[in-house]
Backbone as JSON Lines, residues from 0, in Angstrom:
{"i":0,"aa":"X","n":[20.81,102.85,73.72],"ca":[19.63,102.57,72.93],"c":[19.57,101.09,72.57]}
{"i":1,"aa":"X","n":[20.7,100.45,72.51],"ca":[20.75,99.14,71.93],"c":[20.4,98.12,72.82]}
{"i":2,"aa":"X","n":[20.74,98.8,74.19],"ca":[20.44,97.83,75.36],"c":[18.4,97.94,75.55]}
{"i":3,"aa":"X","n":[18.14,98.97,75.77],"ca":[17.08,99.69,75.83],"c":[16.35,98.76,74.21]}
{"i":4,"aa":"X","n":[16.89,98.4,73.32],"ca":[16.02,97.6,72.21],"c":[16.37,95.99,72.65]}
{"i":5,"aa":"X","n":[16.74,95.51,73.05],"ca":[17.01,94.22,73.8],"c":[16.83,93.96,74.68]}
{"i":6,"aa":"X","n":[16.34,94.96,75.92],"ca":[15.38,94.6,76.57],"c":[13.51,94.34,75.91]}
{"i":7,"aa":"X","n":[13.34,95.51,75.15],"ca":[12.01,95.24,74.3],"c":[11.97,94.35,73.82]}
{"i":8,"aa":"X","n":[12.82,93.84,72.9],"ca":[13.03,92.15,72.28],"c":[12.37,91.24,73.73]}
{"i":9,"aa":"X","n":[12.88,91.15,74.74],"ca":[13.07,90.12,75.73],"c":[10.9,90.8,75.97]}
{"i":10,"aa":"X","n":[10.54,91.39,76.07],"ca":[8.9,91.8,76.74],"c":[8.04,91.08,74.99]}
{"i":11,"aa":"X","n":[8.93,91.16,73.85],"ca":[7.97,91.11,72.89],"c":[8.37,89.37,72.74]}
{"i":12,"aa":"X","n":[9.32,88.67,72.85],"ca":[9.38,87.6,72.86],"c":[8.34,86.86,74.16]}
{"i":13,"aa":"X","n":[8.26,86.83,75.23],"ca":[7.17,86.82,75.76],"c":[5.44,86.87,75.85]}
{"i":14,"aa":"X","n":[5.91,87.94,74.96],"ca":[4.39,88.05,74.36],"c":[4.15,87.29,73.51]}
{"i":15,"aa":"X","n":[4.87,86.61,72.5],"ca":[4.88,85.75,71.44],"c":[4.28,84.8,71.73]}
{"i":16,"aa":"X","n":[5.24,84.3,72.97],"ca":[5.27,82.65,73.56],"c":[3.69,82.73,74.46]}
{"i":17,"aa":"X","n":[2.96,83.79,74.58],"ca":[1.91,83.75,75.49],"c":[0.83,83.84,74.5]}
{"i":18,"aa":"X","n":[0.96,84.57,73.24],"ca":[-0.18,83.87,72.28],"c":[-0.34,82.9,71.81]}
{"i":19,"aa":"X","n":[0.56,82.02,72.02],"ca":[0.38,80.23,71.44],"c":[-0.27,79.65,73.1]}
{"i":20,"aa":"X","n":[-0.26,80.13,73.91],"ca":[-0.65,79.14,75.62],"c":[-1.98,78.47,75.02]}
{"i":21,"aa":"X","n":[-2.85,79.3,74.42],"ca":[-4.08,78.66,74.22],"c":[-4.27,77.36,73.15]}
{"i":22,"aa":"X","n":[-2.76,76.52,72.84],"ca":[-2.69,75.91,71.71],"c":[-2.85,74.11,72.14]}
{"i":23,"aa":"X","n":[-2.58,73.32,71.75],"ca":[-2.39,72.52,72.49],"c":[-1.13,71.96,73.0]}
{"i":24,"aa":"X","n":[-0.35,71.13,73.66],"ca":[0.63,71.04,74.53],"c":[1.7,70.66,73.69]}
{"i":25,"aa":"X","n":[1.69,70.27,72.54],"ca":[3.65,70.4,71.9],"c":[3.43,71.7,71.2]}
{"i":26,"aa":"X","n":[2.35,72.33,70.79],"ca":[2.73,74.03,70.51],"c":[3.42,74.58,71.66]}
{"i":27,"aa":"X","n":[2.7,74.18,72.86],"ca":[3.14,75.34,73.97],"c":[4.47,74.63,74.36]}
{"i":28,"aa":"X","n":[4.65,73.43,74.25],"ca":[6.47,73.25,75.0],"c":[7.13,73.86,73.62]}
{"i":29,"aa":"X","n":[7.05,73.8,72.33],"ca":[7.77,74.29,71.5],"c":[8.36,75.67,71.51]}
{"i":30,"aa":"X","n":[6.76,76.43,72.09],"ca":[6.95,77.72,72.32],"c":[7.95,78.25,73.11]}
{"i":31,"aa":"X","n":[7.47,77.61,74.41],"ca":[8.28,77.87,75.87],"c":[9.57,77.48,75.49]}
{"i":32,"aa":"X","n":[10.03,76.04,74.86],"ca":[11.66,76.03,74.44],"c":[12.06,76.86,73.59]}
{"i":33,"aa":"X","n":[11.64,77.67,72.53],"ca":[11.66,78.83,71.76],"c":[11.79,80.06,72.7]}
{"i":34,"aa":"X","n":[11.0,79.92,73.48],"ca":[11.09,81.63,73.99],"c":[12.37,81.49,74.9]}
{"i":35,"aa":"X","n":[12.65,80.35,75.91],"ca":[13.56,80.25,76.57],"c":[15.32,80.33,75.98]}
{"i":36,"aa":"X","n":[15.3,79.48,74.47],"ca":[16.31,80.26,73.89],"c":[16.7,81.32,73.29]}
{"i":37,"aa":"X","n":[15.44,81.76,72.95],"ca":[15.92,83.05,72.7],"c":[16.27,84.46,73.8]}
{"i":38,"aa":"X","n":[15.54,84.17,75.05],"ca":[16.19,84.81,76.04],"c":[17.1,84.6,76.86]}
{"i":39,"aa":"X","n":[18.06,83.35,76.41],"ca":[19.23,82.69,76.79],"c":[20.13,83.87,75.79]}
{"i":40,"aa":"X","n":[20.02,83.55,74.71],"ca":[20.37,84.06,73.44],"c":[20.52,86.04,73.79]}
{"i":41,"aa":"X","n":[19.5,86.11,74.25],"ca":[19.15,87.88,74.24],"c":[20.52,88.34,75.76]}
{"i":42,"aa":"X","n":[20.85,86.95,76.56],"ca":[21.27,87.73,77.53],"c":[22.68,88.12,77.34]}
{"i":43,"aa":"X","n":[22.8,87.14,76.47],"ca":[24.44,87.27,75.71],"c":[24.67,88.44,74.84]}
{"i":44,"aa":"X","n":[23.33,88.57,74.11],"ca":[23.48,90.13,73.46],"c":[23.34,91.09,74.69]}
{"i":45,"aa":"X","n":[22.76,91.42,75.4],"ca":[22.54,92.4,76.51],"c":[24.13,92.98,77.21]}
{"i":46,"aa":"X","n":[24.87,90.99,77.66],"ca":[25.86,91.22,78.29],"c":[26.87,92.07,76.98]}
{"i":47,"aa":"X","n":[27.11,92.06,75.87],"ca":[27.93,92.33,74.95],"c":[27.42,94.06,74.78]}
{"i":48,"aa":"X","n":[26.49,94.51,74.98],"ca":[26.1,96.12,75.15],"c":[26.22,96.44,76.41]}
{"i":49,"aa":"X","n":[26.2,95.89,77.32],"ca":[26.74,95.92,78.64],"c":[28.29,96.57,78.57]}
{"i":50,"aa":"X","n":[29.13,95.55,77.98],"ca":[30.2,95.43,78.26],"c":[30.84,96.95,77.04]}
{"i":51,"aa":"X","n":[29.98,96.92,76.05],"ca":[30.3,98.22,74.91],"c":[30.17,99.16,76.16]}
{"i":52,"aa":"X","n":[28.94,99.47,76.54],"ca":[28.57,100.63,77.33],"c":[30.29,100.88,78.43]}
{"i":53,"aa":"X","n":[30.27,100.19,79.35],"ca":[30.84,100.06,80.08],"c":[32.61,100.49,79.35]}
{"i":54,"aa":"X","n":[33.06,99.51,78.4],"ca":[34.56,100.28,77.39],"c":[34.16,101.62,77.14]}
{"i":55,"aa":"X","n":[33.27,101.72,76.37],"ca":[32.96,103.23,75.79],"c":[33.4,104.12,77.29]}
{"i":56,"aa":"X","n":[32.77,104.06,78.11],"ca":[32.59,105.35,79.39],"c":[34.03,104.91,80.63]}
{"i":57,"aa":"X","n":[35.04,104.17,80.35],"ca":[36.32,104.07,80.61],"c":[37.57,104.2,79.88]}
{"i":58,"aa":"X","n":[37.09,104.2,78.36],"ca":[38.33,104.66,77.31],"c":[37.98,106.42,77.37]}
{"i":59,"aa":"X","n":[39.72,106.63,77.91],"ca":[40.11,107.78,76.9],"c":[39.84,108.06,75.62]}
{"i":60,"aa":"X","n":[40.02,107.48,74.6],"ca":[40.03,107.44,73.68],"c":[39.5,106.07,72.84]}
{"i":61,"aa":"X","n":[39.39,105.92,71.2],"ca":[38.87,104.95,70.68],"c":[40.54,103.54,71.11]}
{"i":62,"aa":"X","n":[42.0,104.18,70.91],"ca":[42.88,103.45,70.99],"c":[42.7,102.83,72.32]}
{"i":63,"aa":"X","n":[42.47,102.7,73.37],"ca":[42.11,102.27,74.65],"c":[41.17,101.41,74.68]}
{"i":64,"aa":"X","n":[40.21,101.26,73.43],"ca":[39.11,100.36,74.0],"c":[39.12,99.22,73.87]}
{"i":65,"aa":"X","n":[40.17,99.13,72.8],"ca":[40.23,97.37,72.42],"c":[41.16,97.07,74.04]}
{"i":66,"aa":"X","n":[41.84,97.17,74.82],"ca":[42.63,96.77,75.61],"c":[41.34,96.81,76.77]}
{"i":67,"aa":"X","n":[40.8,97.81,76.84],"ca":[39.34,97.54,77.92],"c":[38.58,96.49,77.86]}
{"i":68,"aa":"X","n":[38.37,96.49,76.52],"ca":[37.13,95.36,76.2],"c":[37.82,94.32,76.22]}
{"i":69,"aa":"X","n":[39.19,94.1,76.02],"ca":[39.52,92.63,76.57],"c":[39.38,92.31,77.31]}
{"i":70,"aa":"X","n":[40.02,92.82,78.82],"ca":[39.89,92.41,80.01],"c":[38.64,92.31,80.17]}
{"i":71,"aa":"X","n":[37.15,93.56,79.98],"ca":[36.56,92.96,80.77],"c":[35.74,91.56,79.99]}
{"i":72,"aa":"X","n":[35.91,91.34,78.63],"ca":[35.61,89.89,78.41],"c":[36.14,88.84,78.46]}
{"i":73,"aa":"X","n":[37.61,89.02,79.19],"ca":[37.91,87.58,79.63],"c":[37.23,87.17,81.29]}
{"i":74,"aa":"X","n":[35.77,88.05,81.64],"ca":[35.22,87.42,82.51],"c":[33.64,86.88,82.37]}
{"i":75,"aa":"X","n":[33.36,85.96,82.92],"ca":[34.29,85.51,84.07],"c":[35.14,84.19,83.82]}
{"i":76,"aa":"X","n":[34.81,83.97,82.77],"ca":[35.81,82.75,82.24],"c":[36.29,82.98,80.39]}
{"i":77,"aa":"X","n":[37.34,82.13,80.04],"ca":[37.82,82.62,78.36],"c":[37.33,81.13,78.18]}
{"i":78,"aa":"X","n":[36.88,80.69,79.1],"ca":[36.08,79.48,78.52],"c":[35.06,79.44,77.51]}
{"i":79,"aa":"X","n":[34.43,80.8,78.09],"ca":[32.86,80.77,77.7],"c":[32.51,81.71,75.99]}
{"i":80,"aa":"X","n":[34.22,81.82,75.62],"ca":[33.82,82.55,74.77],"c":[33.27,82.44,73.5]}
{"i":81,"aa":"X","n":[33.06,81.46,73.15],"ca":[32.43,80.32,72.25],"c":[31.02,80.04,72.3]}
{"i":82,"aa":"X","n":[30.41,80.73,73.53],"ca":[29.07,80.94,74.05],"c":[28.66,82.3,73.74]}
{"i":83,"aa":"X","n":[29.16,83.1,73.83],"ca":[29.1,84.48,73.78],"c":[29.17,84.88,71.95]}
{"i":84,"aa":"X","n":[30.01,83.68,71.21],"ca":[30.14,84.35,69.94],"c":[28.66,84.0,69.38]}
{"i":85,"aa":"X","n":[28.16,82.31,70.16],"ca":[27.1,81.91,69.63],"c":[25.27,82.37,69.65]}
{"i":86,"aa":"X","n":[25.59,82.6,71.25],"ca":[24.52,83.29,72.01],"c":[23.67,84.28,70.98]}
{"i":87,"aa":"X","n":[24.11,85.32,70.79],"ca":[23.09,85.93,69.45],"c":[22.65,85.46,68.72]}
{"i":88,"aa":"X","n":[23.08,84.57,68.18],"ca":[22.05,83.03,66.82],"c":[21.16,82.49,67.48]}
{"i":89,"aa":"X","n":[21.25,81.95,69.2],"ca":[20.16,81.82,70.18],"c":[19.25,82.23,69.98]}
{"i":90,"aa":"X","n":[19.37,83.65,70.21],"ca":[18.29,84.66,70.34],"c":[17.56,84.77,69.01]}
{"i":91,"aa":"X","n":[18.18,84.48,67.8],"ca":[17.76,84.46,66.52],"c":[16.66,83.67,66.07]}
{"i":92,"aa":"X","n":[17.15,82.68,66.71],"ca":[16.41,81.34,66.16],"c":[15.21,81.17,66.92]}
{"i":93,"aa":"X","n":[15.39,81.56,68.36],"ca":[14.57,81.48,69.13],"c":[13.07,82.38,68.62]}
{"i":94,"aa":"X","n":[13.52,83.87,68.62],"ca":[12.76,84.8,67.96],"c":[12.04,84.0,66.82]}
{"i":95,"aa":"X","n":[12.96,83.44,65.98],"ca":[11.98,83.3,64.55],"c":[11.31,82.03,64.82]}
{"i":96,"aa":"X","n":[11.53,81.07,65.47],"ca":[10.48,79.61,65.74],"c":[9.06,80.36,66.03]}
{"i":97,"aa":"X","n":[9.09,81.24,67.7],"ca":[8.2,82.18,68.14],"c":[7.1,82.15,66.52]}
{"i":98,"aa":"X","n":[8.29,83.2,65.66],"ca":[7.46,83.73,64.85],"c":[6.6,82.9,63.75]}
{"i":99,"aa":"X","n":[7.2,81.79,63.41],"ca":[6.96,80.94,62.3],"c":[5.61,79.99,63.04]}
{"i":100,"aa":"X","n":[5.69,79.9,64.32],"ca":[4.99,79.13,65.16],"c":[3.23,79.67,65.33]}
{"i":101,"aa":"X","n":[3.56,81.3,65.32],"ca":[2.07,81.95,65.35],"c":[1.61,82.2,63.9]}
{"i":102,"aa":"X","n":[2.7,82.04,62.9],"ca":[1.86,82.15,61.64],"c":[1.44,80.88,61.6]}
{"i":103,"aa":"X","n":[1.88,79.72,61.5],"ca":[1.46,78.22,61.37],"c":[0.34,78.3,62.29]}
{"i":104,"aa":"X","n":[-0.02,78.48,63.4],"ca":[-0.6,78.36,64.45],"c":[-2.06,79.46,64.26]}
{"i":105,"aa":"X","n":[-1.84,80.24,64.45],"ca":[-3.0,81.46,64.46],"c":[-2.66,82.37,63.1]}
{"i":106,"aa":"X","n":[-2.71,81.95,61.87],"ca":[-2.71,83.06,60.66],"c":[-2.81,84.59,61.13]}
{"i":107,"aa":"X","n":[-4.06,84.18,61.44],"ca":[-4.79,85.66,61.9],"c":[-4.08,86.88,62.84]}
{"i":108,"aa":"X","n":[-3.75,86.48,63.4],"ca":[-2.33,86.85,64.08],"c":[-0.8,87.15,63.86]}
{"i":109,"aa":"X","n":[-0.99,87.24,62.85],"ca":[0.49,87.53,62.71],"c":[0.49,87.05,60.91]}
{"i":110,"aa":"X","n":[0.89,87.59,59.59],"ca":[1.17,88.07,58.17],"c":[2.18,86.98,58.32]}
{"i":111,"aa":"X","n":[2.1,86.11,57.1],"ca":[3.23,85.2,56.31],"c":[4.28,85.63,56.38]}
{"i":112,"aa":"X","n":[4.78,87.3,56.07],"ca":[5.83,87.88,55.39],"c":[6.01,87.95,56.94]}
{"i":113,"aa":"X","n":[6.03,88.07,57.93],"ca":[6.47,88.85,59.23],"c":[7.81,87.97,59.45]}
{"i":114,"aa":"X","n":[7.91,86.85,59.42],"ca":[8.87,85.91,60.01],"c":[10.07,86.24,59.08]}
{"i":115,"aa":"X","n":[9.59,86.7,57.85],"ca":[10.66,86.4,56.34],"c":[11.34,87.72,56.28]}
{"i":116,"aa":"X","n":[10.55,89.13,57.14],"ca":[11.26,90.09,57.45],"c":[12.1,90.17,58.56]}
{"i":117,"aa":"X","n":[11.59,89.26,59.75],"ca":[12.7,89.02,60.61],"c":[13.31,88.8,60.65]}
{"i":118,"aa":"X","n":[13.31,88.12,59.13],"ca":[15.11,86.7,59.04],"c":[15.71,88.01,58.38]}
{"i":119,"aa":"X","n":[15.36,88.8,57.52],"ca":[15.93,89.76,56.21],"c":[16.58,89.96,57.24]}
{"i":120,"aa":"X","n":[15.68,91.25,58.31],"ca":[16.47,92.02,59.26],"c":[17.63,91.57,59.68]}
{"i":121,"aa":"X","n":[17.64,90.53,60.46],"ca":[18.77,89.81,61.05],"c":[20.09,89.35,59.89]}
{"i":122,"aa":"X","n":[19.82,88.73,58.73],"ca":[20.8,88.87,58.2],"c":[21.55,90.04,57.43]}
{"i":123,"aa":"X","n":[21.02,91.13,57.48],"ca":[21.26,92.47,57.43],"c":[22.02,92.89,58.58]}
{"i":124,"aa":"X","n":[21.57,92.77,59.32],"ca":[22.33,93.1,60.78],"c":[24.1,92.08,60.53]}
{"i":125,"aa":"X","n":[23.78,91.11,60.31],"ca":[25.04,89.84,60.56],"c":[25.64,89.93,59.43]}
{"i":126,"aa":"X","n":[25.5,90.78,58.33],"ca":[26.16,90.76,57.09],"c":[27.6,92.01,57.32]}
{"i":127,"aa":"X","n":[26.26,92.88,57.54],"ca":[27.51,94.23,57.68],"c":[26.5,95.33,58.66]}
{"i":128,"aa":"X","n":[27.51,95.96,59.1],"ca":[27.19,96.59,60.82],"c":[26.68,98.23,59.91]}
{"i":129,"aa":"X","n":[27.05,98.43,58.53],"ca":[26.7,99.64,58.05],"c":[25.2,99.12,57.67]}
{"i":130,"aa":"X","n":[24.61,97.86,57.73],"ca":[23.36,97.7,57.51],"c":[22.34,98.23,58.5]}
{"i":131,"aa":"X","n":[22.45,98.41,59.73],"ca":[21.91,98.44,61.21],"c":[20.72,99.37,60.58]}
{"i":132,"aa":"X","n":[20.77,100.49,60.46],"ca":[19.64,101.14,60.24],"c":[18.81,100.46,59.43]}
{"i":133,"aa":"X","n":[18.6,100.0,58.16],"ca":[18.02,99.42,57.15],"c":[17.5,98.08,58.53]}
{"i":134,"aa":"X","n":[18.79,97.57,58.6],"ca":[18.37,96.33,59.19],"c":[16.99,96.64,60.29]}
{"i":135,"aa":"X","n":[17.32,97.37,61.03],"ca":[16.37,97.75,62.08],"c":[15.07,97.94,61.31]}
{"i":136,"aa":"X","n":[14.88,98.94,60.36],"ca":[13.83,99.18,59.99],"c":[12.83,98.13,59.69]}
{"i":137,"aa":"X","n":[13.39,97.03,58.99],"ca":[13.14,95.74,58.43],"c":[12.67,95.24,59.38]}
{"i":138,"aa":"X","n":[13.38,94.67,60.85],"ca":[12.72,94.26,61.88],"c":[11.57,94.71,62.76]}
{"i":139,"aa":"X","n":[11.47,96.1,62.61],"ca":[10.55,96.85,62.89],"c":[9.34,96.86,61.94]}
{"i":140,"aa":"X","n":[9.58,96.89,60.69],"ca":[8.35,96.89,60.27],"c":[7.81,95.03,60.02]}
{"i":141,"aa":"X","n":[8.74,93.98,60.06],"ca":[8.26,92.41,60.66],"c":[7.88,92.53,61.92]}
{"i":142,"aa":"X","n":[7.55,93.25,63.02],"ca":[6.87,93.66,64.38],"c":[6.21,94.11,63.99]}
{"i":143,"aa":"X","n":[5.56,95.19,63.41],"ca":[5.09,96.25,63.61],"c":[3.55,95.4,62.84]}
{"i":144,"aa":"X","n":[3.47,94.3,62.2],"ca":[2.05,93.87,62.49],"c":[1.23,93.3,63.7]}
{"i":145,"aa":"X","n":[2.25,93.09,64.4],"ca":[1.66,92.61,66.11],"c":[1.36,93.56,66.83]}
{"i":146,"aa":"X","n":[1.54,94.7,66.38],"ca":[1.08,96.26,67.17],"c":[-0.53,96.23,66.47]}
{"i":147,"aa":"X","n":[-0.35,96.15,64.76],"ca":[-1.21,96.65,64.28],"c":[-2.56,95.85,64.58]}
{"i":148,"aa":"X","n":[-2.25,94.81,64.54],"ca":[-3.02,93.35,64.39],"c":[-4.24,93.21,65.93]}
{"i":149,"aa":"X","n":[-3.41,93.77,67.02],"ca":[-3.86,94.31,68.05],"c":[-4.46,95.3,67.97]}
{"i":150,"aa":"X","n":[-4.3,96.04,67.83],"ca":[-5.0,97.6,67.58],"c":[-6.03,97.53,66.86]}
{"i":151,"aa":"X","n":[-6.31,96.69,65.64],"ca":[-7.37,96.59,64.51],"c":[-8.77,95.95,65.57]}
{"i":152,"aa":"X","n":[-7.65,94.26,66.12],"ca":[-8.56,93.93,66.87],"c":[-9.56,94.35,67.86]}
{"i":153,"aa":"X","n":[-8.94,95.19,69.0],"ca":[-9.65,96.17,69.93],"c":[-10.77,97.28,69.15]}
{"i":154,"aa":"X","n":[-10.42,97.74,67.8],"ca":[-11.2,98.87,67.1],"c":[-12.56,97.12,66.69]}
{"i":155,"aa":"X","n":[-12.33,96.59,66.38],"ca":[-13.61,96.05,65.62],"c":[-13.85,94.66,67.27]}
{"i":156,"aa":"X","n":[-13.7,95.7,68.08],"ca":[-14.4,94.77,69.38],"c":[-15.47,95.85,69.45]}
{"i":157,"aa":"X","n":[-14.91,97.16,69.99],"ca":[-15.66,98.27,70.11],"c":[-17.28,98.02,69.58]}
């Protein structure tokens, strides 16, 4: 499921960076360097549920997994692991420029509070891992005006 929500992250960050195109040209490189780190950022989270998925469905047991998940993250280098701790703040920051960028940019589009629930979410998430549900919800409902916001729009095109 976690991979399956980080891929959605990576289609809704996109979408972000494609409602500013119509802006003028340091919105849109801001954007595009925004969206690009944060899907730098997202691939490092992806690879790290990757690599859960993958321990989980080769441990015997929970005692086995820390010795799994080592090996397979000392690839492909123990260089990079300093990238991998950082990579999720990528994706963080990236996400919230996106977001701070269409409230500054198009109000109308996107609620003041949306960006300030994204940050909640996320530091909910990075505080403590018993937050995840709460946290999620939080991030979901800082999205969940870009569903609505759309939807309103199409009803009062009609």
């Amino acid at each position: 499921m976690f991979l399956l929500a980080l891929i959605t992250f990576g289609v809704v960050i996109v979408a972000l960076r494609q409602r500013v195109r119509n802006t003028n040209k340091i919105h849109r490189t801001i954007a595009i360097i925004a969206m690009i780190v944060a899907l730098v950022g997202l691939t490092v989270f992806a690879r790290v549920a990757v690599i859960d998925i993958i321990t989980g469905l080769r441990a015997a047991n929970n005692a086995a997994m820390g010795g799994i998940s080592d090996r397979l993250n000392a690839y492909p280098s123990a260089s990079l692991v300093p990238y991998y701790n950082f990579g999720p703040l990528l994706f963080q920051l990236g996400f919230l420029v996106l977001m701070l960028q269409l409230v500054i940019i198009k109000p109308r589009q996107l609620p003041w509070w949306s960006p300030i629930l994204l940050f909640a979410g996320f530091l909910m998430l990075g505080l403590d891992l018993n937050l995840l549900i709460p946290g999620a919800v939080v991030i979901g409902i800082a999205l969940s005006s870009l569903l609505f916001k759309k939807e309103l729009s199409r009803l009062n095109q009609s």
